[in-house]
FIVOVEX-825234 format. One record per residue (C-alpha): residue number from 0; residue in three letters; chain; x, y, z. Coordinates in nm, 3 decimals, m for minus. Layout:
FIVOVEX-825234
NUM|ALA|A|X|Y|Z $
...
//
This chain:
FIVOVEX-825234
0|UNK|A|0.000|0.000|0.000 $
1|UNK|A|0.140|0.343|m0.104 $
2|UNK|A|0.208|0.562|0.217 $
3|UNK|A|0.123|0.974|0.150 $
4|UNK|A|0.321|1.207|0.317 $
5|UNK|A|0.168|1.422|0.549 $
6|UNK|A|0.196|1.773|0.551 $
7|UNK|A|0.018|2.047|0.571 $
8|UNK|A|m0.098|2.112|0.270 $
9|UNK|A|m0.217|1.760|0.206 $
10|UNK|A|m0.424|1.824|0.557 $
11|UNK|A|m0.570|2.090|0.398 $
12|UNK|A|m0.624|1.935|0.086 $
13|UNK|A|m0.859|1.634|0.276 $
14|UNK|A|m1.056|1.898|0.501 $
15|UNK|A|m1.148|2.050|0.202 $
16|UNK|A|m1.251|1.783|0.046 $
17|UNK|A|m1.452|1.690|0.330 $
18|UNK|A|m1.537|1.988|0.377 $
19|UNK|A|m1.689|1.978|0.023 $
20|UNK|A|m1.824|1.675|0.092 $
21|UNK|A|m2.049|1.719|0.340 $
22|UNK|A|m2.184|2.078|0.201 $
23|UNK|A|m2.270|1.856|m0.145 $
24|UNK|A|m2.457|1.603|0.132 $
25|UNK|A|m2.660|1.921|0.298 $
26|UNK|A|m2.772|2.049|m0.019 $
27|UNK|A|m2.869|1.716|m0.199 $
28|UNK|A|m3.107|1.685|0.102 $
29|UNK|A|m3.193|2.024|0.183 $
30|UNK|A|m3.334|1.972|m0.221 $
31|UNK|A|m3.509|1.672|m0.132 $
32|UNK|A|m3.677|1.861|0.158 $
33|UNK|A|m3.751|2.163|m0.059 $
34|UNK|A|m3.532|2.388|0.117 $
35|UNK|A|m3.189|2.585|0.121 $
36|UNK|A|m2.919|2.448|0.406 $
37|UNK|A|m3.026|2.743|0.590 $
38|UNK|A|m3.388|2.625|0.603 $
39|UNK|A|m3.466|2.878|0.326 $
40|UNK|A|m3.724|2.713|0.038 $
41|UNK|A|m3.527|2.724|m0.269 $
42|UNK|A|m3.586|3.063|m0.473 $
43|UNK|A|m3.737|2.956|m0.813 $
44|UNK|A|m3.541|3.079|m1.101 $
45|UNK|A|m3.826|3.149|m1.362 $
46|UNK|A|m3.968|3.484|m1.386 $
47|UNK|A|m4.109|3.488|m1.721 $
48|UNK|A|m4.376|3.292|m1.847 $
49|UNK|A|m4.585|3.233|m2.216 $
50|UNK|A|m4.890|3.064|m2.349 $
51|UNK|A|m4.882|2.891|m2.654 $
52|UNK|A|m4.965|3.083|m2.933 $
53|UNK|A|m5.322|3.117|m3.047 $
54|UNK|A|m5.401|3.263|m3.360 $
55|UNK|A|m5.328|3.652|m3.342 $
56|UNK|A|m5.274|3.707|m3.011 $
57|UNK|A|m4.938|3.625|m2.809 $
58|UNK|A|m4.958|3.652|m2.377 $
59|UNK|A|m4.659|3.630|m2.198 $
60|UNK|A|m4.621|3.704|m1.770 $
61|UNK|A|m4.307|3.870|m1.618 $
62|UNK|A|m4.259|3.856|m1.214 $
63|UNK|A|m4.112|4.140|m1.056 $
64|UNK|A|m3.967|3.916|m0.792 $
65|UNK|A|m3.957|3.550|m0.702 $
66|UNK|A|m3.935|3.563|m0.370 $
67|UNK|A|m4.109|3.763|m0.070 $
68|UNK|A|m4.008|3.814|0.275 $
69|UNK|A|m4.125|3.679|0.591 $
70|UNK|A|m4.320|3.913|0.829 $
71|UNK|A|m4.296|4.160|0.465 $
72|UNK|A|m4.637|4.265|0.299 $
73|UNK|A|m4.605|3.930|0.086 $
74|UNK|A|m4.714|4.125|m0.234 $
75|UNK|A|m4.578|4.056|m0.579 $
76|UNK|A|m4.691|4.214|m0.939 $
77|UNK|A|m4.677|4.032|m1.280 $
78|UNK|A|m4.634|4.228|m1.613 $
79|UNK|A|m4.875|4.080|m1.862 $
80|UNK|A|m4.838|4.113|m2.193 $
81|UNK|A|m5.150|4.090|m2.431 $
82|UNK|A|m5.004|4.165|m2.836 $
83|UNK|A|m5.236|4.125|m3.127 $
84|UNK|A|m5.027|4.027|m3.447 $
85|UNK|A|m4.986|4.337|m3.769 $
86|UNK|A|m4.953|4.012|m4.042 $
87|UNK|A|m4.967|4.156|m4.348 $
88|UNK|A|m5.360|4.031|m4.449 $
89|UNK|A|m5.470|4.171|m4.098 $
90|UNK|A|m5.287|4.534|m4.148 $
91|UNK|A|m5.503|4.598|m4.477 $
92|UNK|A|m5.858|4.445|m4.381 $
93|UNK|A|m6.067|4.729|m4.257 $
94|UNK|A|m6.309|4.625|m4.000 $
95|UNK|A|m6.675|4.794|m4.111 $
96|UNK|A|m6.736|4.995|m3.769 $
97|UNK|A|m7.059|5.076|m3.597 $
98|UNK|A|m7.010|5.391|m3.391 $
99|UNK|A|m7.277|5.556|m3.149 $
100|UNK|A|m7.215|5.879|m2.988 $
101|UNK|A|m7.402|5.955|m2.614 $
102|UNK|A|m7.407|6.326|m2.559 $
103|UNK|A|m7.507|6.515|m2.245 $
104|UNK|A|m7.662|6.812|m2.366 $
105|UNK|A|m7.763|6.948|m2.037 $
106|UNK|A|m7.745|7.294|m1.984 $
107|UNK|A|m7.379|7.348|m1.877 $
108|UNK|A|m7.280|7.161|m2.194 $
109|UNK|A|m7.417|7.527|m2.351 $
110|UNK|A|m7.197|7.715|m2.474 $
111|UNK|A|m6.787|7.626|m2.614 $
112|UNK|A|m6.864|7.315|m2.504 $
113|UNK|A|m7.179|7.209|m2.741 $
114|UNK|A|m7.034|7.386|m3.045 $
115|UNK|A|m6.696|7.231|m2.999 $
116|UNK|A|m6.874|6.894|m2.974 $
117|UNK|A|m7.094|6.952|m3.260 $
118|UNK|A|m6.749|7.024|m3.504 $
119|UNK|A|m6.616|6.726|m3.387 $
120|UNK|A|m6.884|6.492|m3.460 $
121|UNK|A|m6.918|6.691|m3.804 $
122|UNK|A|m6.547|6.540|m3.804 $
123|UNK|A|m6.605|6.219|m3.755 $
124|UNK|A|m6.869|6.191|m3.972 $
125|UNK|A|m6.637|6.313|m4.263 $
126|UNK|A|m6.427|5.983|m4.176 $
127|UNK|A|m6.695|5.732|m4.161 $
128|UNK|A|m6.650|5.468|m4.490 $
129|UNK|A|m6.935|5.371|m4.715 $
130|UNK|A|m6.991|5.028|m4.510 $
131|UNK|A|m6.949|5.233|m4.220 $
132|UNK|A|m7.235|5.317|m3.993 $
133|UNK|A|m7.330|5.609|m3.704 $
134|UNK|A|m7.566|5.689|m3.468 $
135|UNK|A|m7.627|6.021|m3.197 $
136|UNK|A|m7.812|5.991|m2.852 $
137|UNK|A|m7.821|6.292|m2.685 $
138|UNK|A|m7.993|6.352|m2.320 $
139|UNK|A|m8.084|6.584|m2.100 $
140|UNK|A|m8.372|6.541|m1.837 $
141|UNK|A|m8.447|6.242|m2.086 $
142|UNK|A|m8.291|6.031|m2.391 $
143|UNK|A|m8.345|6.096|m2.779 $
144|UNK|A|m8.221|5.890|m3.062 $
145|UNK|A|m8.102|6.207|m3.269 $
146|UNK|A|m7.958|5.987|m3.564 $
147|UNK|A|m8.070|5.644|m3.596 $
148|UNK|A|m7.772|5.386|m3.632 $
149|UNK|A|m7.765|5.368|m4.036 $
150|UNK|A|m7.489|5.323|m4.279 $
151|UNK|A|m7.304|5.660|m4.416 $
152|UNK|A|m7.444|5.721|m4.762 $
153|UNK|A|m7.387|6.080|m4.869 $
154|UNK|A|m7.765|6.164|m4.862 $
155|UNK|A|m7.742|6.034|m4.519 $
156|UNK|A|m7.429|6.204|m4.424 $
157|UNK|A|m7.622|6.547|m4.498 $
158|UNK|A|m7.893|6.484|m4.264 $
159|UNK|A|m7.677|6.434|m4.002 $
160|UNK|A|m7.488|6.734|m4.009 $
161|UNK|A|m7.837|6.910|m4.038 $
162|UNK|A|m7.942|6.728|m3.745 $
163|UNK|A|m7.609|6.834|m3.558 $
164|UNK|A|m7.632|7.198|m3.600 $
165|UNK|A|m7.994|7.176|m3.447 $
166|UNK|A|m7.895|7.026|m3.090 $
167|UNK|A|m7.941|7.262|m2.827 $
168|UNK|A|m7.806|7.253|m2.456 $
169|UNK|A|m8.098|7.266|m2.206 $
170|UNK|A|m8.197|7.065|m1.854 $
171|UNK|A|m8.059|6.792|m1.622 $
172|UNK|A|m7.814|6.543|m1.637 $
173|UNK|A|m8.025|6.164|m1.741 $
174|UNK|A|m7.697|5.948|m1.824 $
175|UNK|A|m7.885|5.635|m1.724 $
176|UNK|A|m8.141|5.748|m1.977 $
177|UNK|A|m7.860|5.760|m2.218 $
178|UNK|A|m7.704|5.467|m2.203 $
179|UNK|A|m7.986|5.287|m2.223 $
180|UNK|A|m8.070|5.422|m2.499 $
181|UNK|A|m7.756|5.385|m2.666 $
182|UNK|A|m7.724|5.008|m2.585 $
183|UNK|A|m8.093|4.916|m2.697 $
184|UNK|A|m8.010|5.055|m3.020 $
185|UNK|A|m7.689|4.862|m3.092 $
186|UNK|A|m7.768|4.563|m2.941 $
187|UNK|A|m8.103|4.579|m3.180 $
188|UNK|A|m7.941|4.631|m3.472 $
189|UNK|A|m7.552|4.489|m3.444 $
190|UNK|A|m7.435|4.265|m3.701 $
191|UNK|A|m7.142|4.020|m3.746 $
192|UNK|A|m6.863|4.105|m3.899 $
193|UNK|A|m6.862|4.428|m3.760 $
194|UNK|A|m6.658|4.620|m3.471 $
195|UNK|A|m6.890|4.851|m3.238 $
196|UNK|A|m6.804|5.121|m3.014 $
197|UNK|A|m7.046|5.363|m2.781 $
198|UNK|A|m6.847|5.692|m2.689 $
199|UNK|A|m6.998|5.840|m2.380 $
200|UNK|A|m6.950|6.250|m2.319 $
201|UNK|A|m7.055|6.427|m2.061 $
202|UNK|A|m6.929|6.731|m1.846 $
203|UNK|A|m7.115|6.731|m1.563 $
204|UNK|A|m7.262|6.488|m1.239 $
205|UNK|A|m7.526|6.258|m1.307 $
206|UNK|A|m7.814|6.414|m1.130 $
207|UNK|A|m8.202|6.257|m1.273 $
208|UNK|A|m8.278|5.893|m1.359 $
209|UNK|A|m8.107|5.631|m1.192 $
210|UNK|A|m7.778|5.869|m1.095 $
211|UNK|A|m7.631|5.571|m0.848 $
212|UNK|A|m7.260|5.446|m0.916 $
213|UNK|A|m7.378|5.069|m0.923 $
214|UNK|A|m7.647|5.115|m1.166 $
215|UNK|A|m7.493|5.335|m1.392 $
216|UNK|A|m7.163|5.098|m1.404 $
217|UNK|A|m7.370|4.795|m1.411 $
218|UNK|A|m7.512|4.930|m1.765 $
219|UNK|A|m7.150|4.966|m1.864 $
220|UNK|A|m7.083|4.605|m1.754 $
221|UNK|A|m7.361|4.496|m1.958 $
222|UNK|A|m7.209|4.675|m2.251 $
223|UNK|A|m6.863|4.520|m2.224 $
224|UNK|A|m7.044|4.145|m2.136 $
225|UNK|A|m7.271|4.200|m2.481 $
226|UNK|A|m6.935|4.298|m2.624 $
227|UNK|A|m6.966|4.678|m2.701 $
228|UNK|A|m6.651|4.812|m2.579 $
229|UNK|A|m6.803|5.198|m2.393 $
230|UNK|A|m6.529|5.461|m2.367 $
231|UNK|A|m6.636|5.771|m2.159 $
232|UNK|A|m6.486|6.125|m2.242 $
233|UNK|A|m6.498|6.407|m1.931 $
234|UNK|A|m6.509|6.722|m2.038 $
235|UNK|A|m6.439|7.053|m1.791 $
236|UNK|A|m6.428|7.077|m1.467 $
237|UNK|A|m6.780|6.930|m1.298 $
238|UNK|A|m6.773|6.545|m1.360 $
239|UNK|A|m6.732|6.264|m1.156 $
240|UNK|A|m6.423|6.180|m1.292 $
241|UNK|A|m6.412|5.863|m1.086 $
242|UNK|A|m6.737|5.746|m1.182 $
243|UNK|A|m6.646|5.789|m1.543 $
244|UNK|A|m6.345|5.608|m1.540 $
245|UNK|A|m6.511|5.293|m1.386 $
246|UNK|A|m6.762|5.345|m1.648 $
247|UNK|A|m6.445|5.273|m1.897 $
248|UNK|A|m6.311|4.984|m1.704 $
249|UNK|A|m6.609|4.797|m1.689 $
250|UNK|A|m6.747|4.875|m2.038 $
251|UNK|A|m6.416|4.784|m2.183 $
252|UNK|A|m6.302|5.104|m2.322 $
253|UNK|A|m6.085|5.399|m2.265 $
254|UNK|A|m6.114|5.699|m2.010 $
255|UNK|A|m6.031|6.083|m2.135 $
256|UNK|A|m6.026|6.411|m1.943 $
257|UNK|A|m6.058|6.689|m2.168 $
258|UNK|A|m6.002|7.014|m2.048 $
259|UNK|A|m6.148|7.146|m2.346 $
260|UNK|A|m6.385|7.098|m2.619 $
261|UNK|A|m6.146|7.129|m2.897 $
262|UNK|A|m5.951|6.832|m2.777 $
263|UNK|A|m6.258|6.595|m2.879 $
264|UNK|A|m6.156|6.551|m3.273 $
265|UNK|A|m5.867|6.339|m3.181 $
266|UNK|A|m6.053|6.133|m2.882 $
267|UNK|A|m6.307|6.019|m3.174 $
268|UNK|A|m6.037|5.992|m3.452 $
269|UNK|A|m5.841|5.762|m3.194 $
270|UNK|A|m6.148|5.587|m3.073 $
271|UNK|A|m6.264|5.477|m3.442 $
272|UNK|A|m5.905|5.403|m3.601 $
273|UNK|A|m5.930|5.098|m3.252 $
274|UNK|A|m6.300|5.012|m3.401 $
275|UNK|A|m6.159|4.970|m3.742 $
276|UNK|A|m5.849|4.789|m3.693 $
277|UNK|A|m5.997|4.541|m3.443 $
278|UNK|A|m5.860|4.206|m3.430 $
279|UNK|A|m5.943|4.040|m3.125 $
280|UNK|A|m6.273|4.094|m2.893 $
281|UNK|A|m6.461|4.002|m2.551 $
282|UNK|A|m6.078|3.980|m2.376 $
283|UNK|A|m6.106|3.868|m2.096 $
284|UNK|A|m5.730|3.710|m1.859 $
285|UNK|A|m5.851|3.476|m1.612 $
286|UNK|A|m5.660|3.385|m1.302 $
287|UNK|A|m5.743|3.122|m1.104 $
288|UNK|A|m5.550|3.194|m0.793 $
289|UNK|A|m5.350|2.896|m0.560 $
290|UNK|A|m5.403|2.801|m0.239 $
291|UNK|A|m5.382|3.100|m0.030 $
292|UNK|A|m5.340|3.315|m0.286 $
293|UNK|A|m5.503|3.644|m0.368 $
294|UNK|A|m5.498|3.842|m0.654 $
295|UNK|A|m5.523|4.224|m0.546 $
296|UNK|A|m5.504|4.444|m0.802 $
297|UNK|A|m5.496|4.463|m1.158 $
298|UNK|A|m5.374|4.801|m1.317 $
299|UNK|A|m5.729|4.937|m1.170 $
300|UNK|A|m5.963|4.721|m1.399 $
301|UNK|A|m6.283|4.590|m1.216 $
302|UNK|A|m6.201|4.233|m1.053 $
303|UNK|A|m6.461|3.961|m1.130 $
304|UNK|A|m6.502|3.692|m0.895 $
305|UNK|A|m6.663|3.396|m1.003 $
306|UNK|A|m6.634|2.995|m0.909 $
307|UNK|A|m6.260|3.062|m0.769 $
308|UNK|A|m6.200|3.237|m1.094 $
309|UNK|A|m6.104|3.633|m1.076 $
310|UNK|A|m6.150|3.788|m1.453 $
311|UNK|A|m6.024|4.099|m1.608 $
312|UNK|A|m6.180|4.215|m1.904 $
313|UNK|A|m5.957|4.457|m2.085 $
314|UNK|A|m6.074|4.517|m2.322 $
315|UNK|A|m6.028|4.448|m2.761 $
316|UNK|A|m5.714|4.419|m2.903 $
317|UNK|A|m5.642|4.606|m3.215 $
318|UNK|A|m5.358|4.514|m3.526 $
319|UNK|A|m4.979|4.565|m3.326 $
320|UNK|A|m5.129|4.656|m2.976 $
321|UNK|A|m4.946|4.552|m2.707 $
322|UNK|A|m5.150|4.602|m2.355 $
323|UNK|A|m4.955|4.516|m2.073 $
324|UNK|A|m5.180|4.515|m1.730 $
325|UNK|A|m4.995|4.511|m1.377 $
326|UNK|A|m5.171|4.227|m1.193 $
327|UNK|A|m5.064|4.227|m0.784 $
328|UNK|A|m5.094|3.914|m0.554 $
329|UNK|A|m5.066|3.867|m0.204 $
330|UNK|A|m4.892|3.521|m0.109 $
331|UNK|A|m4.908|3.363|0.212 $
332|UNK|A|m4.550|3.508|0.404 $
333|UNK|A|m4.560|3.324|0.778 $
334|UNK|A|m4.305|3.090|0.738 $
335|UNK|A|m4.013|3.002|0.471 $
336|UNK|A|m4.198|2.776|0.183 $
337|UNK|A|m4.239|2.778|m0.162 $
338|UNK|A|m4.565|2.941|m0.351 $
339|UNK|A|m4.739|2.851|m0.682 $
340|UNK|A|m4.912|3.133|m0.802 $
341|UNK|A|m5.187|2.925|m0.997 $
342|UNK|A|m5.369|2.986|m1.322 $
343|UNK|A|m5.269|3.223|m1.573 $
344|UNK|A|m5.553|3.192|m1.904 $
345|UNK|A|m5.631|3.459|m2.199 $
346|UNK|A|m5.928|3.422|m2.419 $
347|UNK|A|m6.078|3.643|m2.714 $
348|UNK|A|m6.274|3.627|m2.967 $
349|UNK|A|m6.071|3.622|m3.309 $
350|UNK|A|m6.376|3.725|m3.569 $
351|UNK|A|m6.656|3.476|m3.477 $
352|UNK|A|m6.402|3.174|m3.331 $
353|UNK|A|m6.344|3.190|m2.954 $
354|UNK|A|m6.007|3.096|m2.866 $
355|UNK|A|m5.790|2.989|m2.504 $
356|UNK|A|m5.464|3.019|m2.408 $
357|UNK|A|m5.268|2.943|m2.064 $
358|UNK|A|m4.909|3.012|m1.929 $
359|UNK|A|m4.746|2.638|m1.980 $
360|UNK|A|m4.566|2.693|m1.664 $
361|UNK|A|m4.722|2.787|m1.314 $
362|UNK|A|m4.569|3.072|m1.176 $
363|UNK|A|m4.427|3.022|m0.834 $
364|UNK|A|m4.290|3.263|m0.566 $
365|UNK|A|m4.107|3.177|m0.219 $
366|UNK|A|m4.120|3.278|0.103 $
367|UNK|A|m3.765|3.354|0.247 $
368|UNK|A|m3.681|3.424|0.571 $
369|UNK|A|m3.331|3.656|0.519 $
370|UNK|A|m3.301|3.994|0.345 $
371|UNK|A|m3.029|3.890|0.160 $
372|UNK|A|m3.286|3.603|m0.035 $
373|UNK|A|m3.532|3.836|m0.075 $
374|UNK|A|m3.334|4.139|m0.285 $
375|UNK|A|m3.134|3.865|m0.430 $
376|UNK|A|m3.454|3.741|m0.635 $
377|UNK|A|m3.584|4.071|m0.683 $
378|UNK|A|m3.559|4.143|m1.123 $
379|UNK|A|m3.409|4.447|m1.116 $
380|UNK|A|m3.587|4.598|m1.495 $
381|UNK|A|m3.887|4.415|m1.381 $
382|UNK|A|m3.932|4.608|m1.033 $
383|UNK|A|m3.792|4.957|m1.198 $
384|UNK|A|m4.089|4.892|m1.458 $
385|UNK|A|m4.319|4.813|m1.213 $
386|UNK|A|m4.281|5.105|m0.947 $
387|UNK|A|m4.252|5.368|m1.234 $
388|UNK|A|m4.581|5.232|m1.403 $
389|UNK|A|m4.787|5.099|m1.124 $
390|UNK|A|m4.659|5.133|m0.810 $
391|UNK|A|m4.622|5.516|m0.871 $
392|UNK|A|m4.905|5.576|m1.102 $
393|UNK|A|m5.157|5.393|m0.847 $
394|UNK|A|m4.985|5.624|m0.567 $
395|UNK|A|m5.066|5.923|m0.752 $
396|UNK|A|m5.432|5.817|m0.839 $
397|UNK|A|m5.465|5.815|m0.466 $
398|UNK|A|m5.337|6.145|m0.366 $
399|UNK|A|m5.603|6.310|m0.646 $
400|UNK|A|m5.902|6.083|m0.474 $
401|UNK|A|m5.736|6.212|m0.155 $
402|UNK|A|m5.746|6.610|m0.269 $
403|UNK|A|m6.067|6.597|m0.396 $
404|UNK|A|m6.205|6.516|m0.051 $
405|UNK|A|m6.009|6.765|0.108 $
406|UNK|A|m5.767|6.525|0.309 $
407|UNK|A|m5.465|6.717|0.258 $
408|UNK|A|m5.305|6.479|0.531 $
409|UNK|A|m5.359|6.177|0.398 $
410|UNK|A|m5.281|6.323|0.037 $
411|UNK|A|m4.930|6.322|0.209 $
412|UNK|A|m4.934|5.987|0.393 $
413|UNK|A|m4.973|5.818|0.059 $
414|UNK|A|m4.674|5.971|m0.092 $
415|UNK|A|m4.461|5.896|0.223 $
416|UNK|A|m4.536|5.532|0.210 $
417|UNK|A|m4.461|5.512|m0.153 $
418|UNK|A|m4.136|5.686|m0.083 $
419|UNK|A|m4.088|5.423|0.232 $
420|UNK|A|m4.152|5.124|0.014 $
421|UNK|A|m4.020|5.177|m0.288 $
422|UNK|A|m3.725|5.382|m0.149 $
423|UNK|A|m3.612|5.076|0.068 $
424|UNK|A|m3.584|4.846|m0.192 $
425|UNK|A|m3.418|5.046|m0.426 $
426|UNK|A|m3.135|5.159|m0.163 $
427|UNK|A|m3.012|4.790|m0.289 $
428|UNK|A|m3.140|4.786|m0.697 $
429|UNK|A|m3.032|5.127|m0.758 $
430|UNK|A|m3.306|5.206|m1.034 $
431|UNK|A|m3.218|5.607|m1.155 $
432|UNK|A|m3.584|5.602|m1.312 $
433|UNK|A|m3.724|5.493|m0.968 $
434|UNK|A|m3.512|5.735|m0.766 $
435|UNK|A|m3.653|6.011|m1.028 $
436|UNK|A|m4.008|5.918|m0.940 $
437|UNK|A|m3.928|5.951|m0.541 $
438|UNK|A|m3.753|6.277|m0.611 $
439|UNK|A|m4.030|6.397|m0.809 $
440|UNK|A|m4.247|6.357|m0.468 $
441|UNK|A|m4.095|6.660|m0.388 $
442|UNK|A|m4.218|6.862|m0.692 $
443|UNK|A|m4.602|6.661|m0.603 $
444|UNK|A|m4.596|6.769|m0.252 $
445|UNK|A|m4.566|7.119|m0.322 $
446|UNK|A|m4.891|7.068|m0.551 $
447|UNK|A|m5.090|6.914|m0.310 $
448|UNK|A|m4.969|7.189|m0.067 $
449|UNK|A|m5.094|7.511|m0.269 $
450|UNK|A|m5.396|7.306|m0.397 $
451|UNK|A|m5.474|7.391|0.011 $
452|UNK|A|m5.382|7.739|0.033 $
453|UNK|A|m5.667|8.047|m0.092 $
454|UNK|A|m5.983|8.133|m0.107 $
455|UNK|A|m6.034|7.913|m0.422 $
456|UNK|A|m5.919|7.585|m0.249 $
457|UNK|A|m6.227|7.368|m0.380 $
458|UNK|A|m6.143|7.495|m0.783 $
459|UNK|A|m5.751|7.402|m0.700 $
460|UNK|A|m5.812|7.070|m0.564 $
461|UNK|A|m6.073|6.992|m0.827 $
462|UNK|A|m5.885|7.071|m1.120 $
463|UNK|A|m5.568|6.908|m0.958 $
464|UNK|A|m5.747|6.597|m0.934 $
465|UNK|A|m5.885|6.540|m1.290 $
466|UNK|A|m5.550|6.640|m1.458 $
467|UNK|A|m5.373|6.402|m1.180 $
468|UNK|A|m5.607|6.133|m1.196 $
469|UNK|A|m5.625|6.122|m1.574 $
470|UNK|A|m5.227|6.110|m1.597 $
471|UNK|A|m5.232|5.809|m1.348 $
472|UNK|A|m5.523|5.635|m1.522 $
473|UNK|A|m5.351|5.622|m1.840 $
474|UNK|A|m5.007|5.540|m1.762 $
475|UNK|A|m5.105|5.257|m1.537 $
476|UNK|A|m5.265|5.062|m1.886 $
477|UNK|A|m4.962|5.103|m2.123 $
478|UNK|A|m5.110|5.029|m2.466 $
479|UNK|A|m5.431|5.037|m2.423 $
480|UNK|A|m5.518|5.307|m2.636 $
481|UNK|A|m5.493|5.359|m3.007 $
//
C-alpha cells in the first residue's frame, strides 16, 4: 500500500474535500426537503412565463420578484403582456365599424362646449367609410335617438350634419337614460362582422334617472359582457371623474379628461381608427389563484369573482397593440416555503371563433426568511418597470381621490409610504428612473400643498385631481389606447 506524506498542505487538501463533501450532502437533502441548508425554500429561477400561441394574439407574464419576505407585505406584481399580431392580411382588412355617440346636452354643456362637440362629430362623420355606420343619442332630463344607427351614404351624411347643428343645450343630467338608450339601439341592430363602439361625453354629475354608481356601471358592464366596448370622455371641470373612469373599465373602453372641447376631434379619430383595426374581442385574462393566494389588483380594472375564478376584461385588441396590465398578488408570508401562483388563461374572440390560451408553466414565488434572499430574487428591470408604471401611477391616483375630498393629510401619507416602500428596496437595486419618481415627490408635494392654500381651495383641488387622476389612469394601462 502506497504511504502519502503528510503535511500540511495535504491536511488541507482532505478537510477541504470533506469539507466539500459534506456541504454537497446538505444540499442534496436540503433539495429533497424543498429547502436551502439554511432552512430557506429554494428561490425559483423562472420569472417569465408564455402561453402557446393562439391565432393573433401572443400573452406572456413577467414577475417582478420571485421571492417575498417573511413578516414583509407578501405582495408581488406580474407584467402581462397581451399583443395582437400586424400580419400583413390583418394590417389591410378594414373592420366595417358601428359607432354611437351619447351626448349630455344638459345645460352646462351650452356654450364652447356644445359647439366644440358639434365640429367634432361633423369630423367624424367626414371619416366614416361607405360600409361604415353612425348613430347620436343625446340627453338631457331624458334620452333621444337624434340619428338612428344607419350606414353613411352621402344623402345620409347630410342629414346628419343638419341634425347636428340643431342640438341645443338645455336641462338635467339623465346618463342612465342615455345609455340605455344607446345600448338598446346597438344591441337591436348589431351585425357580425362588424366592430362597435359607444363613446360616452358628458361634463357634468349625473343628477335625474337612476344617478347611483352601481347602476350606472352595471349598464357599462352589460355593454362590455354583450361585447360593445363603452369609452367615456370628461369634459371641464364638474364630472365625476371617478365614476367615469369605472364606467371605462367595466365597459371595456378607454377613459379621457378633456379640459377642453377642442380636444374631442382626436378622442373620436383615436377611438374609431381601434374600431376599425380590431382584431381580437370580448378579452377577458382569467386567473385562477392557488391556495392562499389572492390576486389584489390589476392596473385598476374591475375584478370579477366567479367559481374561484377572478376575470379581467380589458378590453379588444387592435392590429400591433401591445396592452400590458400590472396584476398584484398577495402570497401567504408566515413561514419560509415555496408558492405557486396558480392559473394564468387569456381568451378572445378572433372574428366569430373563440379561442384559449394558458401560461405552460405555473408561476411560483417563495417565502424567504433573510433579506439577503429576498433582494437577491428581486428582477431588477422588472421592479424599476413596475414602481414607475404601477406602483407610482396607483400612488398618484390616490393622492387626487385624496385632494378631492379635502384630506390634505392623507394626500401626504400616501406619498410617504410610496417613498418608504419603494425607497427601501431600491437603496439595494439602484433604479435612476425609480429614484426620479421619489424625487419627483418633492415637486407633487408642493402641488398638493398650494392646492390647500386660498380662497379658491375647492377649484384648486378639483382641477388638480382630474389632470392628476387622468395622468395616473392612463399610464397605469400602457397600450391600451390607439
Amino acid at each position: 500500500m502506497e504511504t502519502i506524506p503528510v503535511t500540511p498542505k495535504t491536511t488541507r487538501r482532505r478537510l477541504l474535500g470533506a469539507g466539500a463533501l459534506v456541504l454537497l450532502t446538505a444540499l442534496a437533502g436540503a433539495a429533497a426537503r424543498g429547502t436551502s441548508p439554511t432552512g430557506e425554500p429554494p428561490t425559483p429561477t423562472t420569472a417569465q412565463f408564455s402561453a402557446p400561441a393562439s391565432g393573433p394574439v401572443s400573452f406572456t407574464g413577467q414577475l417582478d420578484r420571485s421571492a417575498v419576505q417573511v413578516g414583509g407585505d407578501g405582495l408581488v406584481r406580474m407584467e402581462l403582456a397581451l399583443s395582437a399580431s400586424r400580419g400583413e392580411e390583418r394590417a389591410v382588412r378594414r373592420v366595417p365599424t358601428d359607432l354611437l355617440v351619447v351626448l349630455d346636452r344638459s345645460g352646462s354643456m351650452g356654450g364652447e362646449k356644445l359647439d366644440d362637440a358639434r365640429a367634432a362629430i361633423r369630423e367624424l362623420v367626414s371619416q366614416l367609410g361607405a360600409d361604415d355606420r353612425f348613430a347620436l343619442v343625446t340627453y338631457s332630463d331624458g334620452a333621444e335617438l337624434s340619428i338612428p344607427l344607419a350606414a353613411a351614404a352621402p344623402e345620409t351624411r347630410e342629414r346628419w350634419l343638419a341634425t347636428v347643428a340643431r342640438i341645443e343645450a338645455g336641462g338635467g343630467t339623465n346618463m342612465s337614460s342615455g345609455l340605455d338608450l344607446a345600448l338598446g339601439n346597438v344591441e337591436r341592430l348589431r351585425a357580425a362582422g362588424r366592430a362597435p363602439r359607444i363613446i360616452l361625453i358628458s361634463d357634468g354629475l349625473a343628477n335625474q334617472g337612476d344617478a347611483s354608481p352601481e347602476g350606472l356601471v352595471g349598464r357599462a358592464r352589460r355593454a362590455s359582457q354583450a361585447e360593445l366596448p363603452l369609452t367615456t370622455v370628461g369634459v371641464g371641470a364638474d364630472f365625476n371623474e371617478y365614476l367615469m373612469t369605472a364606467l371605462a373599465d367595466a365597459g371595456g373602453g378607454n377613459y379621457y379628461y378633456v379640459e377642453r372641447g377642442t380636444e374631442l376631434g382626436p378622442v373620436f379619430a383615436r377611438e374609431f381608427g381601434a374600431a376599425r383595426a380590431t382584431v381580437a374581442s370580448a378579452v377577458a385574462v382569467e386567473i385562477t389563484p392557488a391556495d392562499g393566494v389572492h390576486v389584489v389588483d390589476a392596473a385598476g380594472y374591475p375584478l370579477e369573482q366567479t367559481g374561484g375564478h377572478v376575470i379581467v376584461r380589458p378590453g379588444t385588441l387592435f392590429g400591433g397593440q401591445e396592452r400590458r396590465i400590472w396584476v398584484t398578488l398577495s402570497v401567504p408570508h408566515d413561514a419560509p416555503a415555496d408558492h405557486p401562483l396558480g392559473r394564468f388563461a387569456l381568451s378572445f374572440k378572433d372574428g366569430e371563433t373563440m379561442r384559449t390560451t394558458a401560461f405552460a408553466q405555473t408561476p411560483q414565488v417563495a417565502c424567504v426568511g433573510s433579506k439577503e434572499a429576498f433582494f437577491a430574487a428581486v428582477d431588477a428591470p422588472t421592479w424599476e418597470r413596475s414602481v414607475v408604471v404601477e406602483g407610482f401611477n396607483k400612488m398618484q391616483d390616490e393622492v387626487a381621490r385624496q385632494v378631492k375630498a379635502g384630506k390634505r393629510e392623507e394626500a401626504r401619507a400616501a406619498m410617504e409610504a410610496f417613498r418608504r416602500d419603494a425607497g427601501t428596496i431600491n437603496a439595494q437595486v439602484k433604479s435612476p428612473a425609480v429614484q426620479q419618481k421619489l424625487d419627483a415627490l418633492r415637486e407633487m408635494d408642493a402641488k398638493v400643498a398650494g392646492a390647500f392654500e386660498g380662497p379658491d381651495q375647492k377649484d384648486k383641488q378639483n382641477a388638480l385631481s382630474k389632470g392628476q387622476a387622468a395622468a395616473a389612469y392612463d399610464l397605469r394601462r400602457p397600450g391600451s389606447k390607439y
